[in-house]
C-alpha positions in Angstrom: 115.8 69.7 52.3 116.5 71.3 55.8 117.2 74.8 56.2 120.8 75.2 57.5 119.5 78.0 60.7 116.9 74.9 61.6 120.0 72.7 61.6 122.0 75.2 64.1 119.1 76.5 65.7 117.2 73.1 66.6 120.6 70.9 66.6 119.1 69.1 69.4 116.0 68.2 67.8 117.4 67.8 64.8 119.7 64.8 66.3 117.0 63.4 67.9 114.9 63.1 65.0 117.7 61.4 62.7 118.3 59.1 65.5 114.2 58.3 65.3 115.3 57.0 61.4 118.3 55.1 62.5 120.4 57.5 60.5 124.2 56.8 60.6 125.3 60.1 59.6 124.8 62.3 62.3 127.8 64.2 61.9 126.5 65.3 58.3 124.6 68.1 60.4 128.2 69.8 62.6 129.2 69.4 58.8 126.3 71.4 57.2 126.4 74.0 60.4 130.8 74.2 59.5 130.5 75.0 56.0 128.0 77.3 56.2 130.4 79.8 58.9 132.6 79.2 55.9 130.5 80.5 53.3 129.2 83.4 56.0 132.7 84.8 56.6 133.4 84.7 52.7 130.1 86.6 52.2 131.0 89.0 55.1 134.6 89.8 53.7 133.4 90.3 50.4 131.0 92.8 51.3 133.5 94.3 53.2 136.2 94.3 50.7 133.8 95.8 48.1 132.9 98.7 50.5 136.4 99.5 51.0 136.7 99.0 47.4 134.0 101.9 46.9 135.4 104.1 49.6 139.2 104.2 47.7 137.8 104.7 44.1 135.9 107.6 45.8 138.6 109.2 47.0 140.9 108.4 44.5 138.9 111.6 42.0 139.1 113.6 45.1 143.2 113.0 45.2 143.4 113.6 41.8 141.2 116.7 41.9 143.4 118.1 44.5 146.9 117.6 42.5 147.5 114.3 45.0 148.9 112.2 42.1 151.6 110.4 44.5 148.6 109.6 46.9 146.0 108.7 43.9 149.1 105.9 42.0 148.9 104.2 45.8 145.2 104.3 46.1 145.1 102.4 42.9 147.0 99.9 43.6 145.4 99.3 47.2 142.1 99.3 44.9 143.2 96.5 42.6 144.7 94.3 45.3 140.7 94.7 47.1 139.6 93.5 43.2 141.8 90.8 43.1 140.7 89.3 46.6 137.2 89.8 45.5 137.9 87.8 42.6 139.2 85.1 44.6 136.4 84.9 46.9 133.7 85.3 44.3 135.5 82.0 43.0 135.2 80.4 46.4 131.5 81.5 46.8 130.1 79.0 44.8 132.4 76.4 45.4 131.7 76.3 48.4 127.6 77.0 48.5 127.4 74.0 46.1 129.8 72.2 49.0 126.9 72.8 51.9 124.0 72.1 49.4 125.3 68.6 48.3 125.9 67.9 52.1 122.1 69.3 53.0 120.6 67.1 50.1 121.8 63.6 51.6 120.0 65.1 55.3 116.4 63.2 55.6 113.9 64.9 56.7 113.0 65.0 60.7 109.6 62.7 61.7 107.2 64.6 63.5 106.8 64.2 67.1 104.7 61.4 66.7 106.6 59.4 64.9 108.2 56.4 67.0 111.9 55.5 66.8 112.3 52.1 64.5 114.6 50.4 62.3 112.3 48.7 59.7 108.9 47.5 58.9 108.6 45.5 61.9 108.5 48.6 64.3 105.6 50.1 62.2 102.2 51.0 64.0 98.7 49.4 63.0 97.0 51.6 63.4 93.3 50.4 62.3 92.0 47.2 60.6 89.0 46.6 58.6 89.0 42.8 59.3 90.0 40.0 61.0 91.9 37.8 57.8 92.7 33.8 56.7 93.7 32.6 53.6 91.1 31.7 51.3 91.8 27.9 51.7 92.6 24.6 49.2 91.6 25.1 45.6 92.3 28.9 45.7 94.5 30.6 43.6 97.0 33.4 43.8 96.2 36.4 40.8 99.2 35.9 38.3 97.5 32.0 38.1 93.6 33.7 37.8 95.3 36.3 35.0 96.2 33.1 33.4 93.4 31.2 33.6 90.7 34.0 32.8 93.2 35.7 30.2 92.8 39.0 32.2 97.1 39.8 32.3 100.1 38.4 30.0 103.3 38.3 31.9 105.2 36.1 29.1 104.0 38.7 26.2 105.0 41.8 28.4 108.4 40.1 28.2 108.9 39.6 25.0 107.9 43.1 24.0 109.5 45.1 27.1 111.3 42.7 30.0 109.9 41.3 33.0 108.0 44.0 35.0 106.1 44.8 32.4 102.8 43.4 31.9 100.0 43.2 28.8 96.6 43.7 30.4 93.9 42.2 27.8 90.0 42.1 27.6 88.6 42.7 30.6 91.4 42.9 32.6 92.2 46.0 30.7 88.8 47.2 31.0 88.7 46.7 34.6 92.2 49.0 34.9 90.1 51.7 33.5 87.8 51.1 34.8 89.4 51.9 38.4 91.1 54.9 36.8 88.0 56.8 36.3 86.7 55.7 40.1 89.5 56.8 41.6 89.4 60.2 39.8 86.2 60.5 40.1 86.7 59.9 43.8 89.3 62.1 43.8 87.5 65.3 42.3 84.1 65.2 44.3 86.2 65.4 47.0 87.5 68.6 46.1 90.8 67.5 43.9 91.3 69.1 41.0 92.3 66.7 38.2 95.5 67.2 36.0 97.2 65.6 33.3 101.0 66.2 33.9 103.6 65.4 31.6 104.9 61.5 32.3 109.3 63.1 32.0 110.7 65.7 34.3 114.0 67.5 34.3 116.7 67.1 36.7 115.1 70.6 38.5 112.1 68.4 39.1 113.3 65.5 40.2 115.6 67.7 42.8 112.5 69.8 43.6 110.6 66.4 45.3 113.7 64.9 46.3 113.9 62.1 44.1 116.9 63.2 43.2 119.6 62.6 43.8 118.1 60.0 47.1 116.6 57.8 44.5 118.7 58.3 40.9 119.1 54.8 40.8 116.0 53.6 40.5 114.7 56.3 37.9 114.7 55.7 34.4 116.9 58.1 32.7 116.6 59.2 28.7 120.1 60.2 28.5 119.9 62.7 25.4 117.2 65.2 26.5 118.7 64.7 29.9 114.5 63.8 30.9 113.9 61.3 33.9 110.2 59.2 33.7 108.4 59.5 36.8 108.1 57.3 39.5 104.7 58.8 40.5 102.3 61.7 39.2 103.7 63.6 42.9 106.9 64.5 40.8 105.1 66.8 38.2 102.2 67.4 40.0 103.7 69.2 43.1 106.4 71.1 40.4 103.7 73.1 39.1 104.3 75.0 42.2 108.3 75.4 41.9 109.4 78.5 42.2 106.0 80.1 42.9 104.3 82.3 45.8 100.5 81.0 47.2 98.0 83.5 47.4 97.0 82.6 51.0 93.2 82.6 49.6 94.1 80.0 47.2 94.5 77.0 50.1 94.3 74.7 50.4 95.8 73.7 46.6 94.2 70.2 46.0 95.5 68.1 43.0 94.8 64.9 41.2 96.4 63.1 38.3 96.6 59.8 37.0 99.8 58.7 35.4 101.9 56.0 34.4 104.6 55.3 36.6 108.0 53.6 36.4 110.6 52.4 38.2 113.8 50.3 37.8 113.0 48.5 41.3 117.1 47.7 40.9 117.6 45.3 43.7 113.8 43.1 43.3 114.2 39.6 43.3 112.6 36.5 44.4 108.8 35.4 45.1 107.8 38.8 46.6 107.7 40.4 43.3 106.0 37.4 41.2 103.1 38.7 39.5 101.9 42.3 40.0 103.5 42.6 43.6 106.3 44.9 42.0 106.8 46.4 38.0 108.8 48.7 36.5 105.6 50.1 35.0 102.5 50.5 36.1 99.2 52.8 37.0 98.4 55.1 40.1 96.1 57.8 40.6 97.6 60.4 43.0 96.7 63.2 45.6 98.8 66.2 46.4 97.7 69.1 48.7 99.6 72.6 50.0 98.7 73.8 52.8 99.6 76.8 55.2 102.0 75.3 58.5 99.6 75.2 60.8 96.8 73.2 58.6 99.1 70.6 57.2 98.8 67.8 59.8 94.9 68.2 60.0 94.8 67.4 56.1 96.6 64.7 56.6 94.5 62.8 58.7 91.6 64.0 55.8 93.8 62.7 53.5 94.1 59.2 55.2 90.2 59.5 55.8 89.7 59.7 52.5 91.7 56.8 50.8 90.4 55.0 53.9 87.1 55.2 52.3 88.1 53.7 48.7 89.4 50.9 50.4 85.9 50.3 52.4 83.7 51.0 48.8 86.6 48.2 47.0 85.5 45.8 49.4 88.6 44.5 50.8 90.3 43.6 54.2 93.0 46.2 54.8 94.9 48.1 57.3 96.5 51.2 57.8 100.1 51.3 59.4 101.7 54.6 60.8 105.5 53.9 59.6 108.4 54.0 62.1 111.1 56.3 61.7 113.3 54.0 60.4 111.1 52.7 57.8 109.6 56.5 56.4 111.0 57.6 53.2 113.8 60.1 52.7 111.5 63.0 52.7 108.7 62.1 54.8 107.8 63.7 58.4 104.9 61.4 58.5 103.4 58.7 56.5 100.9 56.3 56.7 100.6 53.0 54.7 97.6 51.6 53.4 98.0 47.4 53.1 95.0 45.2 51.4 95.4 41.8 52.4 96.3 39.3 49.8 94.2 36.1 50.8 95.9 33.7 47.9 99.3 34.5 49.0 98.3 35.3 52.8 100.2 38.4 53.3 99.5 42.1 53.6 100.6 44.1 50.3 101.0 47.8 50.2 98.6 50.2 48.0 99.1 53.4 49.5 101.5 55.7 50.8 100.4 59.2 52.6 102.6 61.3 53.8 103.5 65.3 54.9 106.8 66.5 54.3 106.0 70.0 56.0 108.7 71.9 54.4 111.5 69.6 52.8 110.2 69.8 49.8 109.0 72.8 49.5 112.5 74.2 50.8 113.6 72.1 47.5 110.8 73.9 45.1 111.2 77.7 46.8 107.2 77.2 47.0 106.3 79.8 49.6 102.8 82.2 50.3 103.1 85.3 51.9 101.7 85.9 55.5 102.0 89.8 57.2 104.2 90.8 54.4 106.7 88.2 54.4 107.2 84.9 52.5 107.0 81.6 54.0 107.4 78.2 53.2 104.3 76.0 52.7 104.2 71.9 53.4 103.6 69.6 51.1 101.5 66.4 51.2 100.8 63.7 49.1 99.4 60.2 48.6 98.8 57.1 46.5 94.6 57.1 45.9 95.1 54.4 44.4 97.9 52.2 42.9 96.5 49.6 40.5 98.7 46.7 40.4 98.2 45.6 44.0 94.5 46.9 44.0 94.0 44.5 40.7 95.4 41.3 42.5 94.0 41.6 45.9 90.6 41.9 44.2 91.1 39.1 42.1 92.5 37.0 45.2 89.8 38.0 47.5 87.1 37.7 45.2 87.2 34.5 43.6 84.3 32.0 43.5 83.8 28.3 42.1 82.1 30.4 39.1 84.4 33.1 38.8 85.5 36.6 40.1 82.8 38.5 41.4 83.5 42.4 41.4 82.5 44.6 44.5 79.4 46.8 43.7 81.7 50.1 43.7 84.0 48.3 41.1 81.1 46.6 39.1 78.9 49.4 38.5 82.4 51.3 36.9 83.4 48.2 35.1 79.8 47.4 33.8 80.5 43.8 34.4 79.9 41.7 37.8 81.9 38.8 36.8 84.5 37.1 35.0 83.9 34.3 34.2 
């Protein structure tokens, strides 16, 4: 979320930057700037009132004291009108704080400067390539058909016990998820990460504090008697650890790992991009998050982007990295970059990564701040996908079949403790 004196201090940048994303609703900003004078001038009579308010009652002893009943009755009554007005705008107070927050929560974050204005995917950077890519030819076949044939993934029995979107991993294509798991993690921590288990529900505070919510309600999965959301990704809990909390500045920078389940309703999917494991409503993902002070943030990105860079080089597989468009960021993002392994069965690129800084819109959300020279400030957040299994699992199945089988990278192999399936 954007700080309201950003909005009227920067308005120009501000602008600028949701024109970058194609936003529509620019006027949400003179809005925002409006109804916080509103909620000053309330704030500045009521302190007023109540000083006057303390003044009168004050004098009112004095008057008494001094045999002044006549002038004591009057005070009175000049104190209870300043109590009923104070009343009134105490009333209006929140009403109309809770006005400038729900117009400041549906403001996207502003890309940083290099960023390039776009309207979708198609204005998106490439940024580097591993390899020149084809299709894998006649007689090749696309993963939900190798599941199939090498009994790796059941589609049909995920939907008879769940709903489509859900899939039964079996024998060694269950052995092979875990097997990814623990490389990723493993990955993950000798780079420095340090590896949590987060609960898999979060409350609404949560899902507010990452800004999930309420940018993305619809496509959460809501248990409607404990009022709990499950989580889309292990960046919900994760970075809430450090809601409401102030960073020693010789604890950065704060490096997390966790590996979750993750679901999502993905209301909307349809059609052959989301046959097989292209797109569930549950699946796996191991996940990166960092804090860092202002002026380190954009440097650990690009360590961050190093780093999942190199998982994709040790899995073996054709894939490029994209530096999204304004247009196409998420909701929260002031940079991201995409990670896409390329899909040689169905001969198109497929997304396994997202990392992104959101500088301080979320942790504007989570009141997450370290103190520099005696006062507080916000910290940025980061996170990113390192790695999300579905896509991962069909790419190397697609890129790696053979006339005898699938034949696992080394990286993979020596995790799995299996070289093919056969």
């Amino acid at each position: 979320m954007l700080q309201v004196n950003f909005l009227k201090e920067q308005k120009e940048l501000v602008i600028e930057g949701l024109q970058k994303r194609n936003f529509k609703n620019i006027n949400l900003v003179d809005e925002a700037i409006q109804i916080d004078e509103n909620r000053k001038k309330i704030q500045f009579e009521l302190d007023t009132l109540n000083a006057e308010k303390n003044k009168v009652s004050k004098e009112i002893g004095l008057l008494m004291k001094d045999g002044k009943k006549d002038e004591a009755e009057a005070a009175k009554t000049k104190t209870t009108e300043f109590a009923d007005r104070i009343k009134e705008l105490e009333n209006q107070k929140p009403v109309v704080e809770e006005e400038l927050l729900q117009i400041l929560y549906q403001i996207p974050n502003i890309p940083y400067e290099k960023v390039k204005a776009g309207v979708s995917a198609e204005d998106n950077e490439i940024v580097f390539q591993s390899h020149e890519v084809q299709g894998l030819g006649a007689g090749n076949i696309p993963h939900w058909e190798l599941a199939k044939k090498y009994n790796l993934i059941d589609f049909e029995l995920g939907v008879k016990i769940a709903g489509a979107g859900f899939p039964v991993y079996l024998g060694k294509g269950a052995r092979l998820q875990r097997a990814l798991v623990q490389y990723f993690l493993d990955k993950n921590t000798d780079a420095g990460y340090l590896e949590v288990n987060p609960p898999h529900v979060v409350n609404e505070a949560s899902g507010y504090g990452t800004g999930q919510l309420p940018d993305k309600e619809g496509q959460m999965y809501f248990v409607n008697e404990d009022n709990l959301y499950l989580i889309p990704t292990a960046e919900v809990p994760v970075t809430n650890i450090y809601r409401d909390t102030i960073i020693d500045e010789n604890d950065f920078p704060v490096k997390n790992t966790a590996f979750s389940q993750c679901y999502r309703r993905e209301a909307g999917s349809y059609g052959a991009h989301v046959r097989g494991l292209n797109r569930l409503h549950q699946f796996e993902k191991v996940e990166i998050v960092r804090i860092e002070k202002p002026e380190n943030s954009y440097a650990a990105l690009e360590e961050m982007v190093e780093h999942v860079k190199s998982i994709l080089e040790d899995l073996e597989l054709p894939f490029r990295i994209l530096r999204l468009c304004g247009g196409d960021m998420g909701f929260t993002s002031a940079m991201t970059y995409d990670f896409e392994v390329w899909s040689a069965a169905q001969e198109k690129w497929l997304e396994v990564s997202s990392v992104s800084n959101f500088e301080t819109f979320q942790a504007n959300r989570l009141k997450c701040r370290y103190r520099k020279d005696g006062k507080t400030q916000l910290v940025h957040t980061l996170n990113g996908s390192a790695m999300a299994l579905p896509r991962i699992m069909a790419a190397l199945l697609e890129n790696n079949q053979t006339t005898e089988g699938i034949k696992l990278p080394k990286k993979v192999a020596e995790y799995a403790r299996f070289e093919m399936i056969m």
